[in-house]
C-alpha positions in Angstrom: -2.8 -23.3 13.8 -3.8 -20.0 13.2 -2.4 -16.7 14.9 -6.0 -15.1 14.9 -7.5 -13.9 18.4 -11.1 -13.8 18.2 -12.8 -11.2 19.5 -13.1 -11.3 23.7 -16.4 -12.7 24.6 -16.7 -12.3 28.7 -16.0 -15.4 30.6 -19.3 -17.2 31.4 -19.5 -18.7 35.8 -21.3 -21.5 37.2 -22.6 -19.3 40.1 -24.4 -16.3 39.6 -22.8 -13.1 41.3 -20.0 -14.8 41.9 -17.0 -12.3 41.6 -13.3 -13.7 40.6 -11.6 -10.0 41.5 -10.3 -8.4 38.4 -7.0 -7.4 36.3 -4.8 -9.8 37.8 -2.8 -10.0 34.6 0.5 -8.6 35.0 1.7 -10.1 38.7 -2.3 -9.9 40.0 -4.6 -12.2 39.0 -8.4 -12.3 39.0 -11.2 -12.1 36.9 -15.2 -12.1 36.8 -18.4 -11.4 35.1 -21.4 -9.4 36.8 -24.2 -8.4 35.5 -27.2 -6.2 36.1 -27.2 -3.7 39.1 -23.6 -5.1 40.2 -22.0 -4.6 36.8 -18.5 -2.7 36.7 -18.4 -0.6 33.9 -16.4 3.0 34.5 -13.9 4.9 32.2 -10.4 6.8 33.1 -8.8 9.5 31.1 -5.1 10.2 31.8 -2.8 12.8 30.7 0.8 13.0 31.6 2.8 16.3 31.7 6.3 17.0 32.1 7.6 19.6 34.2 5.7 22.8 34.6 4.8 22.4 30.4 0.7 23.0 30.1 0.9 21.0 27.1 0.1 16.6 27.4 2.9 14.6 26.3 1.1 11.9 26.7 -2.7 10.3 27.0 -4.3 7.5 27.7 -7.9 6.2 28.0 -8.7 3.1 30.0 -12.0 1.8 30.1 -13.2 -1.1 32.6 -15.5 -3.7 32.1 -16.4 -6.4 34.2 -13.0 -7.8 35.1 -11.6 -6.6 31.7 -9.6 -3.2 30.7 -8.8 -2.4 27.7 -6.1 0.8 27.7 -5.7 3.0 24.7 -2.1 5.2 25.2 -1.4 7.8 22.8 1.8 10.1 22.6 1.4 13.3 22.1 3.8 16.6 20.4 3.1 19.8 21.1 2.3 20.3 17.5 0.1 17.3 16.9 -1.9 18.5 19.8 -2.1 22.0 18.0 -3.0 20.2 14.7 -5.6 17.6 16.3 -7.3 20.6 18.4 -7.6 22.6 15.1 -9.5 20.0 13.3 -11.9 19.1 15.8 -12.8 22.4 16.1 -12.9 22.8 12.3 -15.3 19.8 11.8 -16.5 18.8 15.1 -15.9 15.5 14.2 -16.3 12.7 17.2 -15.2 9.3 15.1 -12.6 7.3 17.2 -9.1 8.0 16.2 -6.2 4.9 16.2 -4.3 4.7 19.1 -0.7 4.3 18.9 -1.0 1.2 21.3 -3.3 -0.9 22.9 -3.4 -2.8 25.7 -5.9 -5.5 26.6 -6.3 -6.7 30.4 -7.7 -10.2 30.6 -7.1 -11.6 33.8 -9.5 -14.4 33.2 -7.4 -15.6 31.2 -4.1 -14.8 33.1 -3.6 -13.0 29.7 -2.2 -9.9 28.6 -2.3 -8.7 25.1 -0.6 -5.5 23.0 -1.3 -4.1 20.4 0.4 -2.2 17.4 -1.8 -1.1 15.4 0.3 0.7 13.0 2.5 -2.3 12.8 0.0 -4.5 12.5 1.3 -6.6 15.6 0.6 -8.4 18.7 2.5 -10.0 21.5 1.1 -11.9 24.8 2.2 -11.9 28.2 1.1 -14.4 30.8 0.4 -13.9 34.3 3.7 -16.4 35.6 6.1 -14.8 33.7 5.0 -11.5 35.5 5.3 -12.5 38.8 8.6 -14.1 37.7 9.2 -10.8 36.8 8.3 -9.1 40.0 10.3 -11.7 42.1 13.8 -11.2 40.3 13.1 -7.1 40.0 13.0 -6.9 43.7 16.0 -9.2 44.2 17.8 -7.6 42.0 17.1 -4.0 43.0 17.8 -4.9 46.8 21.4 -5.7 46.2 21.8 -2.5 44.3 24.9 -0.2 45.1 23.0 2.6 44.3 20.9 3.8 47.3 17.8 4.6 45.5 17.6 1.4 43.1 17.7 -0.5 46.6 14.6 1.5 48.2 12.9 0.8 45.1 13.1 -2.7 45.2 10.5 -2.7 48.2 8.7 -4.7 49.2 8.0 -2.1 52.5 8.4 1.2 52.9 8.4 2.3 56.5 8.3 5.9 57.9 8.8 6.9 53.9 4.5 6.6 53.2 2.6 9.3 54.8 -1.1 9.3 54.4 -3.9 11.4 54.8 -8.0 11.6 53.8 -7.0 12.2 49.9 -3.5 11.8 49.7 -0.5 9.8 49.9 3.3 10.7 49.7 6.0 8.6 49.9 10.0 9.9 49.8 12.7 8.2 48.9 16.3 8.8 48.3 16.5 11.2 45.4 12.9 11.1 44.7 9.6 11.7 46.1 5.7 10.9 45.4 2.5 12.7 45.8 -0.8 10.9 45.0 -4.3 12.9 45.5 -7.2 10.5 44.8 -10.9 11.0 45.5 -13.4 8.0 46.7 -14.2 5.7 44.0 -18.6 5.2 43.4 -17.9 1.3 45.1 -15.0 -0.1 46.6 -15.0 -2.9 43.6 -13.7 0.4 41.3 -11.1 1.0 43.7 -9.4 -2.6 43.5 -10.4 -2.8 40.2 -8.1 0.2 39.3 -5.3 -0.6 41.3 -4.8 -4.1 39.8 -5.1 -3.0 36.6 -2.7 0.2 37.8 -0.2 -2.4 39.3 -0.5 -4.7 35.9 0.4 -1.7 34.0 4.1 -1.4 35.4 4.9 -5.2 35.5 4.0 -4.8 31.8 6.6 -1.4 31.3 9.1 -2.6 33.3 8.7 -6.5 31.4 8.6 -4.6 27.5 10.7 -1.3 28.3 13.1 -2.2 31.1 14.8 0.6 32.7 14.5 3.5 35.0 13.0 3.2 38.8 11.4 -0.1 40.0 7.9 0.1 39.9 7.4 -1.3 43.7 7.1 2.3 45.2 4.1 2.9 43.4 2.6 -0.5 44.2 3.0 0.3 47.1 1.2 3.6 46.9 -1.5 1.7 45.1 -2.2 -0.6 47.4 -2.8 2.4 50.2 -5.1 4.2 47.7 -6.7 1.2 46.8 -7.6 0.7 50.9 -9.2 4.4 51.1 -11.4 3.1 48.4 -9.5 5.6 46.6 -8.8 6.1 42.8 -6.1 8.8 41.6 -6.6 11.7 40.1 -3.4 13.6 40.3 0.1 12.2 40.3 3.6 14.2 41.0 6.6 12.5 40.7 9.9 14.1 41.4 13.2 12.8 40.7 16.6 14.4 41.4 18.5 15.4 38.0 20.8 13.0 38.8 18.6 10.0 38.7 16.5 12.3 35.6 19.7 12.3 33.7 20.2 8.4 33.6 16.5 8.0 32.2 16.7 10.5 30.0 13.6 12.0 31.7 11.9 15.3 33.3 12.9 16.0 36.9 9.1 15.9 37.4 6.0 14.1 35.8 2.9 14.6 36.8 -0.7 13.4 35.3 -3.8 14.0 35.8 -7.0 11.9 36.3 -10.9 12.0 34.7 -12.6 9.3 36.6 -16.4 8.7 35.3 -18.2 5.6 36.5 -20.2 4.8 32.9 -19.3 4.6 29.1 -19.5 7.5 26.5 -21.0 5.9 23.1 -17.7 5.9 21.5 -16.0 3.8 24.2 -18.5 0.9 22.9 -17.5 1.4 19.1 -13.6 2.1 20.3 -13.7 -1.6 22.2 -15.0 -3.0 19.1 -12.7 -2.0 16.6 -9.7 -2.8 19.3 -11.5 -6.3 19.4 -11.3 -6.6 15.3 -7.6 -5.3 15.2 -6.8 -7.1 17.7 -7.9 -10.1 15.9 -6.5 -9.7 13.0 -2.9 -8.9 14.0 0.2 -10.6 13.3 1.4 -12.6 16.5 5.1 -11.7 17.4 7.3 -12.7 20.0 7.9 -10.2 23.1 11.4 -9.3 21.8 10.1 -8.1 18.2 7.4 -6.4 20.0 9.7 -4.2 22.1 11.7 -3.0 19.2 10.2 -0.5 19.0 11.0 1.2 22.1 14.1 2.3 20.6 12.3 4.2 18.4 11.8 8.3 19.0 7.8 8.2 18.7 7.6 5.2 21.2 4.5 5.8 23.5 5.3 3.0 26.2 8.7 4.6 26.8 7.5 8.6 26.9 4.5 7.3 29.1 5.8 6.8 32.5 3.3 3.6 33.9 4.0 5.1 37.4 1.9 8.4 36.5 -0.9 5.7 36.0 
């Protein structure tokens, strides 16, 4: 049997307009194809910043398609950034660079694919062993000794979530969140982002386990999500205690470039992600991963809870 994927062809329904929500991959599940006037096609650009630094240590580009996301993360030094702003400048070049990872969202499926494109690898996550996932995070966070691992194992948050018109904070022991989002075009973006948003740190937590539970920031989601909200800047605090064990920042932040419609490169990027992904050696989860020991890592310097 061959390890080829072929390329993603949109999942075809008896009914038309019929809408199986979307990006339920990674502990939510959904799906759906819509076409003309209804269609959901919008793109997000994140960067992620650590402490007061001006300079990315991180991007990401995640662009939506009917029930679909495909997320391209890229890591970034401060003198790759130098060297990558020089040349486009030089030669004004707009041909679509490799991204150190991609990620495919296929909820249709209950399917969730990476990819390594320098590695030439692949690995596949399915939707139950997420929410197995999510189930024995919380437990296990709960009965933490440490006061802050137990508030992050959730599910509720109480008097902790404060929300406004445009924001949402919720504090913690030790740590503290502060979410700014704007309205989203239709509500469908909205709960389209947050399930993919919510996918994304079942997935980090599943391939790079460590650091905070991600069920603060599901729950932040979720409130956004009901605003008909989408993020577009993210602060996270945590004390140095907590920022010495991960070996982080005190404080990540990111910021968000929301545009509801597709440059002509997001077409031709989506392509070639489709032929690499394709093409790609299938690997196991655990030879995936190995990676994350490594120092140019992007799912480990990318915090999923900036997302």
């Amino acid at each position: 049997m061959s390890d080829r994927t072929p390329p993603l062809t949109p999942p075809r329904f008896p009914l038309p307009g019929r809408w199986v929500n979307l990006l339920v991959i990674l502990g939510i599940l959904a799906g759906g194809h819509a076409a003309g006037d209804d269609a959901v096609l919008f793109r997000v650009e994140t960067e992620v910043f650590a402490d007061d630094e001006e300079a990315p240590v991180a991007r990401s580009l995640t662009l939506f398609r009917n029930g679909i996301a495909w997320d391209f993360l890229e890591t970034l030094s401060t003198e790759k950034q130098k060297q990558k702003e020089k040349a486009n400048e030089d030669d004004g070049s707009t041909a679509v660079e490799e991204p150190a990872e991609f990620v495919l969202h296929d909820p249709a499926r209950e399917r969730i694919i990476l990819v390594d494109p320098a590695r030439d690898v692949r690995t596949q996550v399915d939707r139950l062993r997420l929410e197995r996932l999510r189930s024995s995070l919380g437990n296990w966070a709960r009965k933490s000794e440490d006061p802050l691992m137990r508030w992050a194992g959730g599910p509720e948050f109480g008097d902790g979530l404060e929300e406004s018109a445009t924001k949402v904070l919720l504090s913690g022991p030790r740590v503290r969140y502060e979410v700014t989002f704007e309205k989203a075009g239709k509500p469908i973006v909205a709960e389209e982002y947050r399930r993919f948003a919510d996918a994304a740190l079942l997935v980090k937590a599943l391939v790079h386990p460590g650091g905070l539970p991600p069920f603060p920031r599901i729950a932040i989601n979720r409130s956004v999500a009901a605003a008909d909200g989408i993020p577009v800047a993210v602060r996270l605090e945590i004390d140095s205690r907590m920022a010495k064990l991960g070996r982080r920042p005190s404080v990540m932040r990111s910021e968000h470039k929301i545009l509801e419609s597709w440059l002509a490169t997001d077409h031709k990027r989506v392509a070639a992600a489709e032929e690499r992904m394709a093409v790609a050696t299938s690997v196991d989860l655990a030879t995936y991963a190995g990676r994350a020991e490594e120092a140019g890592s992007i799912a480990a310097e990318q915090p999923s809870k900036l997302r």
